[in-house]
N, C-alpha and C positions, 0 to 999 in steps of 0.2 A: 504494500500500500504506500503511496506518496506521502510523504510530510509535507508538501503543501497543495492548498486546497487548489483546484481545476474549476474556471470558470464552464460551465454547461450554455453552448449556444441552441443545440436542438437536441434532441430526444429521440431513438429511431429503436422499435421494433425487433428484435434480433432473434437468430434460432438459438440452439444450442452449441451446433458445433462454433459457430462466429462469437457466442459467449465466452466458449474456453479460449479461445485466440484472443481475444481481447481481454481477458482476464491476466495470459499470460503476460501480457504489455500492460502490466496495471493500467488499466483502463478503466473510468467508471460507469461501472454498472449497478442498474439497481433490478432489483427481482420483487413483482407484487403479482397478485391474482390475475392482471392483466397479461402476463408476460414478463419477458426480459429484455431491459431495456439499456441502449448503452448510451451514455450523454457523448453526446460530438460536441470538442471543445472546440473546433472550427467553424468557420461560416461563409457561405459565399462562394463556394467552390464546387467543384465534384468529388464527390467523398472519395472517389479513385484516385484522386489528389493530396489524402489526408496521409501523412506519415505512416501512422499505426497499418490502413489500410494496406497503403504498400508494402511495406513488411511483412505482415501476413503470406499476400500475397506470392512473394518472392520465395517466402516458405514452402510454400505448398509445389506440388506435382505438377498441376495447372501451370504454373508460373517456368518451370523447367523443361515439362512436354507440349501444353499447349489443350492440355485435358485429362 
């Protein structure tokens, strides 16, 4: 977890498995009855754009093979 606090610009919906990737990258998330939710501390962009997202990314299969 971060020592310090992450300004929250939007709010987005997230599965499970994009929960652990993003957990992995202390990223904040919150979990209610609605779902799981990850605050995007950017705005203005394409989230394809967003740090954390590229990383992921670049992580995974996809990003290596192309699928």
């Amino acid at each position: 977890m971060s020592l310090f606090p992450q300004d929250i610009s939007e709010w987005w919906l997230v599965s499970d498995w994009l929960d652990g990737k993003l957990r992995e990258f202390e990223q904040p998330v919150l979990e209610m009855e609605y779902g799981t939710w990850w605050g995007r501390t950017t705005t203005g962009q394409a989230i394809k754009m967003d740090y954390v997202i590229r990383k992921i990314v670049e992580a995974t299969d996809y990003a290596k093979y192309g699928g």
